[in-house]
C-alpha positions, 0 to 999 in steps of 0.5 A, spaced: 603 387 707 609 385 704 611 377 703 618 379 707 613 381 713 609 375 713 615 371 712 619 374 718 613 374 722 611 366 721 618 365 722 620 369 728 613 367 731 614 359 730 621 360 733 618 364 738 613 358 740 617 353 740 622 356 745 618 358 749 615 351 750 622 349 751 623 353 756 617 350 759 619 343 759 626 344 762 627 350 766 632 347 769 635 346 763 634 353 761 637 356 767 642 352 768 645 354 760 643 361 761 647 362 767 653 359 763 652 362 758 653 369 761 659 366 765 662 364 758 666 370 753 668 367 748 661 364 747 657 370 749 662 373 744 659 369 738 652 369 740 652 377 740 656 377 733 650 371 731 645 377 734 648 383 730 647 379 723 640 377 725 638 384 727 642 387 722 638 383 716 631 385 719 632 392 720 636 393 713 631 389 710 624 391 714 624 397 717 617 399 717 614 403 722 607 406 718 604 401 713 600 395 713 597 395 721 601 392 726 604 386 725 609 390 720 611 395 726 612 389 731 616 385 726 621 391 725 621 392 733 622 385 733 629 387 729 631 393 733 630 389 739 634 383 737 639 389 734 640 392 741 641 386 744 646 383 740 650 391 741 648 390 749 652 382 749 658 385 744 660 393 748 658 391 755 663 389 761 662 381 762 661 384 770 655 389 767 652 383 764 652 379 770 649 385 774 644 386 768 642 378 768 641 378 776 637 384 776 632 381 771 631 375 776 631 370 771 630 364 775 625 367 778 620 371 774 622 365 768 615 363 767 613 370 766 619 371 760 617 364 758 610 367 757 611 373 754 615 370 749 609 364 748 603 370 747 608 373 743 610 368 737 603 367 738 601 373 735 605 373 731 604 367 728 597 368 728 597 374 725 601 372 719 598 365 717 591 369 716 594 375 713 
């Protein structure tokens, strides 16, 4: 396993904690800013090209998809995922990205999402500070 890996796997674990605990204590908080956000161009615009050089950076500089067990695949996912996401903010409609928020029901299944972000930096993170 490389020191890149474990780097970016405590660092996108950490991050992934501390969100989803946020999101936890100020849900409306969250839900209220993510709806504006979405409502936003401009700023969902710079949020999109922010993405695109992060996901651009992990895939360019760790794109491992066979060495070193899981983590080293899970970060590189981890980097594909912020990517498309980034490229889904910059080329959709502002109209398809409201139908697309509201289809995932964010509001309503917010605690599954805050979860799932939890569990996941929790591994990360784990796997990383005992690799």
């Amino acid at each position: 396993m490389t020191a890149l890996t474990i780097f970016l796997a405590r660092l996108i674990g950490l991050f992934a904690i501390l969100v989803s605990l946020s999101m936890v204590v100020r849900k409306r908080v969250m839900v209220e800013t993510t709806t504006a956000l979405l409502r936003n161009g401009p700023l969902l615009l710079i949020t999109g090209m922010v993405g695109l050089v992060a996901g651009l950076a992990m895939v360019l500089g760790h794109n491992i998809w066979s060495s070193g067990g899981a983590l080293p695949v899970v970060v590189t996912l981890s980097g594909w995922i912020i990517l498309v996401r980034s490229l889904i903010l910059l080329f959709l409609s502002p109209e398809v990205k409201v139908r697309l928020y509201e289809r995932f029901r964010f509001e309503n299944f917010f605690y599954l999402y805050a979860g799932i972000s939890f569990v996941f930096g929790v591994y990360l993170t784990w796997a990383a500070f005992s690799a």
